[in-house]
Gaussian input, Z-matrix of N, CA and C with variables (Angstrom, degrees):
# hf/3-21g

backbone

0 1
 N
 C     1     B1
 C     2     B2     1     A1
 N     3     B3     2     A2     1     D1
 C     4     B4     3     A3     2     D2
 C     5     B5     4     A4     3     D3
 N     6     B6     5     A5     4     D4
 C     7     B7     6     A6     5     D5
 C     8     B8     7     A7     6     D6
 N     9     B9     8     A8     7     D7
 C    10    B10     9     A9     8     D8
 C    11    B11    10    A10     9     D9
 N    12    B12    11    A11    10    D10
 C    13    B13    12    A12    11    D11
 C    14    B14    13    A13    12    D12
 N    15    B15    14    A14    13    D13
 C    16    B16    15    A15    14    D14
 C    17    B17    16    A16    15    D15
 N    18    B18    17    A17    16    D16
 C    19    B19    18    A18    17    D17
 C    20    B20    19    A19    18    D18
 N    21    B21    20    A20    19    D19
 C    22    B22    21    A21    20    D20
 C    23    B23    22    A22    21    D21
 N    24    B24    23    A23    22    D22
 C    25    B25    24    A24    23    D23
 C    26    B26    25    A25    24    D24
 N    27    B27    26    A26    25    D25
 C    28    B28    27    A27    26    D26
 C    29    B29    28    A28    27    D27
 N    30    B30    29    A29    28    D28
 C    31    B31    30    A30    29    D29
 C    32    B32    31    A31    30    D30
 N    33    B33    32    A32    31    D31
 C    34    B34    33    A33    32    D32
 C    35    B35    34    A34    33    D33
 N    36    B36    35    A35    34    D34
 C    37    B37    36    A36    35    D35
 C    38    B38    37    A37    36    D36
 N    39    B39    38    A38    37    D37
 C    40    B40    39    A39    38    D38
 C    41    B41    40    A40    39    D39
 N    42    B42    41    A41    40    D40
 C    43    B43    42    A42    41    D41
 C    44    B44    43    A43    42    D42
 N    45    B45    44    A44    43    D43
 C    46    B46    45    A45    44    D44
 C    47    B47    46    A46    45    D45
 N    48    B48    47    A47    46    D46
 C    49    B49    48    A48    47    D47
 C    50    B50    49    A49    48    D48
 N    51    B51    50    A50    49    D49
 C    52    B52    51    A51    50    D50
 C    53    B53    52    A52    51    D51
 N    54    B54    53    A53    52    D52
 C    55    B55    54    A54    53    D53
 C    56    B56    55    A55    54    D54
 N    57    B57    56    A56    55    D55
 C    58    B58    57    A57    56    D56
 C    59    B59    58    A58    57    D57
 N    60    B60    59    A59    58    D58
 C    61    B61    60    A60    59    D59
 C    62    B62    61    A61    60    D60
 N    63    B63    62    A62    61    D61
 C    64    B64    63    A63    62    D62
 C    65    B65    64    A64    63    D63
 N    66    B66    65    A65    64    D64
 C    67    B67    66    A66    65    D65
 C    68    B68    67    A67    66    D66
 N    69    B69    68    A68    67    D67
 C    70    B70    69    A69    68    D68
 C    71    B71    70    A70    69    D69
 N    72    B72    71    A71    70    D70
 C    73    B73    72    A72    71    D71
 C    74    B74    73    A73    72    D72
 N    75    B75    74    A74    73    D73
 C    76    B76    75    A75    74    D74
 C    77    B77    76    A76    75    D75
 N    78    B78    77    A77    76    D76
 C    79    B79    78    A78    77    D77
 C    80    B80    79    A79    78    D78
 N    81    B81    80    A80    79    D79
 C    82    B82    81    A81    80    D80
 C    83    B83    82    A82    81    D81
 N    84    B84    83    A83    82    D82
 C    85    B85    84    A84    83    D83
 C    86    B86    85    A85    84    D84
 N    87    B87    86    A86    85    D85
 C    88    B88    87    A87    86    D86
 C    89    B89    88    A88    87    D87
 N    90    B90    89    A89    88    D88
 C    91    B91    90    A90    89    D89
 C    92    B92    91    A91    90    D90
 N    93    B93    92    A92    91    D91
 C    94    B94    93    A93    92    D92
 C    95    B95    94    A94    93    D93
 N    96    B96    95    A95    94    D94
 C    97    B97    96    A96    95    D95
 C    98    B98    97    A97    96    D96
 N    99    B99    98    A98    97    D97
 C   100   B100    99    A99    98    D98
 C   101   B101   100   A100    99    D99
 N   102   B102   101   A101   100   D100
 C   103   B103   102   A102   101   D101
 C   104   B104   103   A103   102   D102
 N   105   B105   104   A104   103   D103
 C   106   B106   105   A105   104   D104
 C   107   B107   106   A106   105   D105
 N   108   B108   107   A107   106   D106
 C   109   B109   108   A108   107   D107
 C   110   B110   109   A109   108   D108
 N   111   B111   110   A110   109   D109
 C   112   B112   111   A111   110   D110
 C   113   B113   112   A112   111   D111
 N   114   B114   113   A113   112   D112
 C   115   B115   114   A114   113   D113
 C   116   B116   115   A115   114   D114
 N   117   B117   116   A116   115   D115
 C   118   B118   117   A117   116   D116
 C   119   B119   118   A118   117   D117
 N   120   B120   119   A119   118   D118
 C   121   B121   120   A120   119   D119
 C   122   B122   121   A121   120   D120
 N   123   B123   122   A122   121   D121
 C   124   B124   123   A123   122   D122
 C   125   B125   124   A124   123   D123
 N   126   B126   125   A125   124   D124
 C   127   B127   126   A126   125   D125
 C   128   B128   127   A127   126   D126
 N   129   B129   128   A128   127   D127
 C   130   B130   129   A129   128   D128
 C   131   B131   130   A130   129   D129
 N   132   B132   131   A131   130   D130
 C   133   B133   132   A132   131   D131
 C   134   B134   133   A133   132   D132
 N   135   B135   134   A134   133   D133
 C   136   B136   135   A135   134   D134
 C   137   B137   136   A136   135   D135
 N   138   B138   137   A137   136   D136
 C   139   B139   138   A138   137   D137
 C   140   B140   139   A139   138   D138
 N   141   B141   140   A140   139   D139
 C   142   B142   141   A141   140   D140
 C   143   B143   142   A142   141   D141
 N   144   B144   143   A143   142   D142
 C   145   B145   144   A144   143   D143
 C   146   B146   145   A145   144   D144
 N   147   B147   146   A146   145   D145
 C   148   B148   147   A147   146   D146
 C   149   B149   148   A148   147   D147
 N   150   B150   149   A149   148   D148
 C   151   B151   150   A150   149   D149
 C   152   B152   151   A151   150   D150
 N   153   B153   152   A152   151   D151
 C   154   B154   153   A153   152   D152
 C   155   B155   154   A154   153   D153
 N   156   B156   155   A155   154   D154
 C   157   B157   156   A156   155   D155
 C   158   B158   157   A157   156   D156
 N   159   B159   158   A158   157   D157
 C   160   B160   159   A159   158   D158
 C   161   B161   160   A160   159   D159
 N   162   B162   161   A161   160   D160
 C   163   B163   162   A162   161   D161
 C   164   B164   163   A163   162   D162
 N   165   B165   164   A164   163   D163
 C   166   B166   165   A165   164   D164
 C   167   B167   166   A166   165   D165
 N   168   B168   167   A167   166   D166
 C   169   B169   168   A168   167   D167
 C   170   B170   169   A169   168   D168
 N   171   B171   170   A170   169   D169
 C   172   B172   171   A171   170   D170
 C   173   B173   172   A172   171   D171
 N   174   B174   173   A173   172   D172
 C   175   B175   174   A174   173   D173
 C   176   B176   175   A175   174   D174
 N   177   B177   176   A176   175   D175
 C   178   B178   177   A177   176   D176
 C   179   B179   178   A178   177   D177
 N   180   B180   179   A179   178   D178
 C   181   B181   180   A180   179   D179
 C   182   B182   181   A181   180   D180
 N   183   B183   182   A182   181   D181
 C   184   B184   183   A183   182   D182
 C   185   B185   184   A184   183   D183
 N   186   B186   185   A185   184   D184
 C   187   B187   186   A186   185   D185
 C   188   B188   187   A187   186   D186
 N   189   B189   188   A188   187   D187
 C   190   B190   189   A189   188   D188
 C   191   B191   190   A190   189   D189
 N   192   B192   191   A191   190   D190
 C   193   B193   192   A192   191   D191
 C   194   B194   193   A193   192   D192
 N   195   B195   194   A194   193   D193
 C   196   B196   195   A195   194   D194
 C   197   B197   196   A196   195   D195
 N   198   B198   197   A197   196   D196
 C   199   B199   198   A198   197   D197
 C   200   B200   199   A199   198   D198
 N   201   B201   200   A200   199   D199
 C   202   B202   201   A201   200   D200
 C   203   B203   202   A202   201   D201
 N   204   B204   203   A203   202   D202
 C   205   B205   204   A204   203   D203
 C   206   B206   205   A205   204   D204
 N   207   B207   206   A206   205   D205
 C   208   B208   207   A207   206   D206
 C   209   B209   208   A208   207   D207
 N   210   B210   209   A209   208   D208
 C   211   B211   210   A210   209   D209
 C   212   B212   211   A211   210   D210
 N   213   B213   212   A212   211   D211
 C   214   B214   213   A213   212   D212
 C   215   B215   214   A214   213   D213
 N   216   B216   215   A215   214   D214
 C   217   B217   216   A216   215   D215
 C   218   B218   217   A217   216   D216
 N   219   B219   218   A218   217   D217
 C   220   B220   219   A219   218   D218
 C   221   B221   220   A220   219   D219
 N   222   B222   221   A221   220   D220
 C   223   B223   222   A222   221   D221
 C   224   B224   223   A223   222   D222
 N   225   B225   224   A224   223   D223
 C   226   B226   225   A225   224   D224
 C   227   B227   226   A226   225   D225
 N   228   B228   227   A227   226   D226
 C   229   B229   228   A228   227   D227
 C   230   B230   229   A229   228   D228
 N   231   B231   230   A230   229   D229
 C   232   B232   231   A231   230   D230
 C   233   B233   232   A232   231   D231
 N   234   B234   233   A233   232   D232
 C   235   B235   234   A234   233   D233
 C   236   B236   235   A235   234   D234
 N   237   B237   236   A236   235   D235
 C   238   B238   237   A237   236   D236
 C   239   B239   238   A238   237   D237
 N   240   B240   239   A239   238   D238
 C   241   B241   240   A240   239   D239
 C   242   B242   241   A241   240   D240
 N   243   B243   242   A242   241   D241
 C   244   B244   243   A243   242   D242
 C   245   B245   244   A244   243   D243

   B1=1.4507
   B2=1.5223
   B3=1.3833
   B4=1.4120
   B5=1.0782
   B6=1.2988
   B7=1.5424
   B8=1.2564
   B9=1.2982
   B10=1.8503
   B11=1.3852
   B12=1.5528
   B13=1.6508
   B14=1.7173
   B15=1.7477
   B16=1.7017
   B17=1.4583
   B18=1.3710
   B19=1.2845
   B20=1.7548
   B21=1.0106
   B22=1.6181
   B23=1.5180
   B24=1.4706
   B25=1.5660
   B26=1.7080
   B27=1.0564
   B28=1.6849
   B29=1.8292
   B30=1.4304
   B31=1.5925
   B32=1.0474
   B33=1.4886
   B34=1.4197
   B35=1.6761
   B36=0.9863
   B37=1.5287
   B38=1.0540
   B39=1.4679
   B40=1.6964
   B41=1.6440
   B42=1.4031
   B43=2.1188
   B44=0.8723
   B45=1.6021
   B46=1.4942
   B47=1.9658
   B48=1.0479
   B49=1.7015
   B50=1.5963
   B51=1.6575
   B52=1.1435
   B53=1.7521
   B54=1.4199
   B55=1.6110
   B56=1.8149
   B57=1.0588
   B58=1.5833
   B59=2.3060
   B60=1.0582
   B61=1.9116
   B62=1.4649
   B63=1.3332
   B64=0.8434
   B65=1.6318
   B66=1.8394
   B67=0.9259
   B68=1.8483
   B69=1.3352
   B70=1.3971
   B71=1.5294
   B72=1.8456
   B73=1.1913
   B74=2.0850
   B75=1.2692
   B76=1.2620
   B77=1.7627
   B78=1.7008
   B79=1.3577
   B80=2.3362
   B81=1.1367
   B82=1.2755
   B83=1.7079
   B84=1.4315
   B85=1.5960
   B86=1.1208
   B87=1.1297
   B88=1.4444
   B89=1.0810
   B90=1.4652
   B91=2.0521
   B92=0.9313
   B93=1.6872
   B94=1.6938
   B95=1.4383
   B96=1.2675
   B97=1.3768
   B98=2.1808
   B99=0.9574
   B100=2.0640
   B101=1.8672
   B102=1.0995
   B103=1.5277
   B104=1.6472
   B105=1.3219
   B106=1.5681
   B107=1.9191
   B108=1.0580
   B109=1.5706
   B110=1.3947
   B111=1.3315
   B112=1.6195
   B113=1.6469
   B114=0.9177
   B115=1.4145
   B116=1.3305
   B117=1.6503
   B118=2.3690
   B119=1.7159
   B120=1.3941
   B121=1.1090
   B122=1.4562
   B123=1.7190
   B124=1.0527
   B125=1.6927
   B126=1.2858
   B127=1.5620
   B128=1.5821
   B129=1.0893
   B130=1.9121
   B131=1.4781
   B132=1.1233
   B133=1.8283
   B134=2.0973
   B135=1.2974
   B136=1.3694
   B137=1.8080
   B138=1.3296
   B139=1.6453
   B140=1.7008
   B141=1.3565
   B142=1.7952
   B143=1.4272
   B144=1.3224
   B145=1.7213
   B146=1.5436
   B147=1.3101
   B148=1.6103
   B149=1.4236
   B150=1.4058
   B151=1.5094
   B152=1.5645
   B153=1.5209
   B154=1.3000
   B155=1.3345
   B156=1.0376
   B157=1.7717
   B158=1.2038
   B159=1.5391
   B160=1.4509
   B161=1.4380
   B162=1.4391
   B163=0.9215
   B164=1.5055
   B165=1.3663
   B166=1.4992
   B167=2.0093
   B168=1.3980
   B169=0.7412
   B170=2.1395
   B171=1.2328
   B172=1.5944
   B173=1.3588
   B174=1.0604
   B175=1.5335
   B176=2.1845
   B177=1.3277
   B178=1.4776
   B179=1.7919
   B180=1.5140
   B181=1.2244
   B182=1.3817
   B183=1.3650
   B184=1.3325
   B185=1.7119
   B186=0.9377
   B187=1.5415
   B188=1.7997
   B189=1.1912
   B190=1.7452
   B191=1.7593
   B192=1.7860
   B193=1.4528
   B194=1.5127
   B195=1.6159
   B196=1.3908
   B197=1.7151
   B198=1.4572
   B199=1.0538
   B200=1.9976
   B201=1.3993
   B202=1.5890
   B203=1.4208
   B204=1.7045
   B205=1.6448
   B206=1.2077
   B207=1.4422
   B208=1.3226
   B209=1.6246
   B210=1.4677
   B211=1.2474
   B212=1.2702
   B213=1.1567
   B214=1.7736
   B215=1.8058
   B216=1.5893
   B217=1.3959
   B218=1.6415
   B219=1.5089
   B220=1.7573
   B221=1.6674
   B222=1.4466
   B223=1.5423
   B224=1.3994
   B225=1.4959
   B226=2.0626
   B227=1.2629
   B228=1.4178
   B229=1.3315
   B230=1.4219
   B231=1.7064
   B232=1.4712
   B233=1.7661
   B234=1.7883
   B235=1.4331
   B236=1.3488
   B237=1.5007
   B238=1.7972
   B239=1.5412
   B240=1.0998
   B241=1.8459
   B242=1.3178
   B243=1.3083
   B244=1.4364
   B245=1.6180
   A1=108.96
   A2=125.05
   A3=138.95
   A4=107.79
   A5=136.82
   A6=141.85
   A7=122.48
   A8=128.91
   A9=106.44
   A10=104.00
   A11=100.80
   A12=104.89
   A13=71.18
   A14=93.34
   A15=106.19
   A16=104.34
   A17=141.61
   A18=156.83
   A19=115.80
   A20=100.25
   A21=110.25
   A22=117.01
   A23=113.01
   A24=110.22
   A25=105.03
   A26=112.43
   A27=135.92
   A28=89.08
   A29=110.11
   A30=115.24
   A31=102.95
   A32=114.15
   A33=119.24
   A34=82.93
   A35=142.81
   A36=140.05
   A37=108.49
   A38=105.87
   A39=114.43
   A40=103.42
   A41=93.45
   A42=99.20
   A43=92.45
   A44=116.25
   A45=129.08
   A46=109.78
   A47=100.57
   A48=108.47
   A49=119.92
   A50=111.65
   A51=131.64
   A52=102.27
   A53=116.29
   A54=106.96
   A55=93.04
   A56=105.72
   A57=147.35
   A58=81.57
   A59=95.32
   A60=99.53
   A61=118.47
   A62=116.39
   A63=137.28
   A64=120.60
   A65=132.44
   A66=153.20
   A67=101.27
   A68=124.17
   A69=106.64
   A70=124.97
   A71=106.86
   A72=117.79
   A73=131.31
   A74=107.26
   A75=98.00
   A76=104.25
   A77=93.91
   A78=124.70
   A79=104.86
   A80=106.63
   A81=114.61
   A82=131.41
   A83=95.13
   A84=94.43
   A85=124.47
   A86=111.16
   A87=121.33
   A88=124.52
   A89=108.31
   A90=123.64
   A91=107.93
   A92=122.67
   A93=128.09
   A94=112.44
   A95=125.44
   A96=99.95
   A97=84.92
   A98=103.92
   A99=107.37
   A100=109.54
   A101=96.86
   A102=72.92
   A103=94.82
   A104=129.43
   A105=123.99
   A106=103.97
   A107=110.85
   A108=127.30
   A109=113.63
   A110=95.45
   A111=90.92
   A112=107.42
   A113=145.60
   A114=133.59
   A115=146.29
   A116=95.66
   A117=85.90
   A118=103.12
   A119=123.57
   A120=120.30
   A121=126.98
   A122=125.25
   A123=133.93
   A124=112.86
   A125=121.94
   A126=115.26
   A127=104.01
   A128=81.18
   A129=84.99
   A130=112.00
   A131=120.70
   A132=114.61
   A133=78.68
   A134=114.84
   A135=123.72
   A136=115.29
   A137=120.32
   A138=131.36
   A139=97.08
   A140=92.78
   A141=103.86
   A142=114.79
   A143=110.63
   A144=118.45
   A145=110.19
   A146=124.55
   A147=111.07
   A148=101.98
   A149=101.33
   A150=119.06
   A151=121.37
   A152=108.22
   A153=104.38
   A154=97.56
   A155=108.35
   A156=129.33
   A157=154.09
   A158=118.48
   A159=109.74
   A160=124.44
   A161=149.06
   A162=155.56
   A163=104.27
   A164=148.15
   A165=137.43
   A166=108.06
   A167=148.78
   A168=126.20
   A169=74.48
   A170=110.69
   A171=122.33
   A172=114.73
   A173=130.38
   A174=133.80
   A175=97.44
   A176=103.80
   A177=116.91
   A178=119.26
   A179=99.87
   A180=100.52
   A181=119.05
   A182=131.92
   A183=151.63
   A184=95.73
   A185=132.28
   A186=149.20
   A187=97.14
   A188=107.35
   A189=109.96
   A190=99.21
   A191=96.78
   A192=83.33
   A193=95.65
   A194=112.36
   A195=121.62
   A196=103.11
   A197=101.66
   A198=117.07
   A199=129.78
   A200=101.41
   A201=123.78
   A202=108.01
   A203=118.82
   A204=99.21
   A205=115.79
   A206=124.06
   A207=117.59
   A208=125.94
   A209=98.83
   A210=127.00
   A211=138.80
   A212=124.63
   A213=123.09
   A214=100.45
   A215=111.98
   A216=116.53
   A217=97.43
   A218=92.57
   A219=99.93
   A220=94.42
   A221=112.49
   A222=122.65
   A223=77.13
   A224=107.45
   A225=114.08
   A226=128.56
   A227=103.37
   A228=112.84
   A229=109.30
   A230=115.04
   A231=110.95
   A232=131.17
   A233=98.50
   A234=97.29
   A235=111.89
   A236=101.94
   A237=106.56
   A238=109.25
   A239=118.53
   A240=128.41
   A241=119.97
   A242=128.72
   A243=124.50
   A244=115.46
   D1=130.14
   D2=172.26
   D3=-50.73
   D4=135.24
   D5=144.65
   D6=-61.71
   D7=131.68
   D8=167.16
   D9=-97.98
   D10=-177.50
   D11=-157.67
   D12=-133.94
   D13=155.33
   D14=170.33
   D15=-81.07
   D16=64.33
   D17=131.61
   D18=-110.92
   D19=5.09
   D20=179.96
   D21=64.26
   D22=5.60
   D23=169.66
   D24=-75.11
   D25=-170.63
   D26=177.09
   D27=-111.02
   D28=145.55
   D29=165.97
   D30=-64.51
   D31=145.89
   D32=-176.14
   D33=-147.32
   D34=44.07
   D35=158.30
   D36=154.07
   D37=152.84
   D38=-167.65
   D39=-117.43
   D40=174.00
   D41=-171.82
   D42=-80.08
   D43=-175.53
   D44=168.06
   D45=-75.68
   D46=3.06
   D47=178.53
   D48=-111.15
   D49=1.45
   D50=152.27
   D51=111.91
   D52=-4.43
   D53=-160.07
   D54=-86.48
   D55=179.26
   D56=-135.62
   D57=-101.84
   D58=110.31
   D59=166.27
   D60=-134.77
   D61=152.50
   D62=-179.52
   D63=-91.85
   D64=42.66
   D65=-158.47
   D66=-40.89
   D67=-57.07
   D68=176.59
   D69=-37.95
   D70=-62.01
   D71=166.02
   D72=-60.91
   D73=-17.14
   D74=-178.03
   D75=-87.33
   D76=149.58
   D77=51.28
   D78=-123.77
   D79=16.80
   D80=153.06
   D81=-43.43
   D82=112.17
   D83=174.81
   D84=-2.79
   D85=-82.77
   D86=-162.95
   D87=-88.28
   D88=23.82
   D89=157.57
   D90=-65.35
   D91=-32.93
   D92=-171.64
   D93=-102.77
   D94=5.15
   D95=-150.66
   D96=-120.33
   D97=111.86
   D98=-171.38
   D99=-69.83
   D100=151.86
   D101=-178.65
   D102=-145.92
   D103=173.97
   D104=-154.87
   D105=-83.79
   D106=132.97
   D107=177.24
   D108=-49.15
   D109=129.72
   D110=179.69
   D111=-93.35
   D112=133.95
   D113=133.36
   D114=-18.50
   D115=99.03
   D116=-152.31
   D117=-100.63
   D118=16.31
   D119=163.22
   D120=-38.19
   D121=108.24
   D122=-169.11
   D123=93.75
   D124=5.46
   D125=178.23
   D126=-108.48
   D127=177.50
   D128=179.99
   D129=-134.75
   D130=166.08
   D131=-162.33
   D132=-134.60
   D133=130.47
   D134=166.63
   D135=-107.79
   D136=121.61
   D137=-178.43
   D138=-49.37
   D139=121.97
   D140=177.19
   D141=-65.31
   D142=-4.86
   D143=-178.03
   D144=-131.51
   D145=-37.02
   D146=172.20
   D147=-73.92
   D148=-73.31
   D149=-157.49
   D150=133.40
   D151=15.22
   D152=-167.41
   D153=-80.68
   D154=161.09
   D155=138.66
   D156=-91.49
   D157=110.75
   D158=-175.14
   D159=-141.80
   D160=136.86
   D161=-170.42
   D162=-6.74
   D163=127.79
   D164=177.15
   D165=-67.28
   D166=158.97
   D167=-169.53
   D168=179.20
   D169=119.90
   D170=146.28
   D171=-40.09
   D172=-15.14
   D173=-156.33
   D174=-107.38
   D175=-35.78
   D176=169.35
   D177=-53.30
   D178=125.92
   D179=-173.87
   D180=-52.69
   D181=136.04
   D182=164.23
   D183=69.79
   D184=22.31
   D185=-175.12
   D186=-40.63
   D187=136.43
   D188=-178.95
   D189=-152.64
   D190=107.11
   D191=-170.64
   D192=-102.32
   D193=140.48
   D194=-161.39
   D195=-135.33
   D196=95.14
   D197=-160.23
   D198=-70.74
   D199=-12.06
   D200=165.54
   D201=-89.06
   D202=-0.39
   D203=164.21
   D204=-108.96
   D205=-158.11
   D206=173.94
   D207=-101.62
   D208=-11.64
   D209=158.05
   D210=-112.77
   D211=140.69
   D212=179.15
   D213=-81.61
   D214=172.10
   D215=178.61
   D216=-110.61
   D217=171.23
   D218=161.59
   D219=164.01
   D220=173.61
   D221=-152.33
   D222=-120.89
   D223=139.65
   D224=156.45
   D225=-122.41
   D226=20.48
   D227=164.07
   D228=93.05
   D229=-0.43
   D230=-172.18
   D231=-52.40
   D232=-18.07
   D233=174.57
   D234=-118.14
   D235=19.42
   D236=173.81
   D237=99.89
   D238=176.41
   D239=178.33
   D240=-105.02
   D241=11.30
   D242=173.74
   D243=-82.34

């Protein structure tokens, strides 16, 4: 299970001491610092570059749940992984 980080991403890489980071956002505070999961049943996460939509889920690439909008973020691969 993903950790979230108080930047509202999902961990997406860990330190060299094994904990849980927030690599987009670091070297910012709150890349490191995890904070308790919210429950996103019923929200939706929209691709920061297509525009799709899909169920929100911690498990979604680059996933950023941003809780003052009406939507969460996350990447779907629309222009590939390089």
């Amino acid at each position: 299970m993903k950790s979230v980080m108080a930047c509202g991403h999902s961990a997406n890489a860990h330190t060299e001491s094994g904990k849980p980071v927030c690599i987009i956002c670091a070297p910012l505070p709150a890349a490191y610092v995890k904070v308790e999961r919210v429950d996103l049943t019923g929200r939706k996460a929209r691709c920061s570059d297509c525009g799709r939509e899909v169920d929100s889920s911690y498990d979604l690439p680059f996933f950023e749940f941003r809780p003052t909008l009406a939507l969460d973020s996350f990447y779907s691969g629309c222009y590939g992984w390089n």
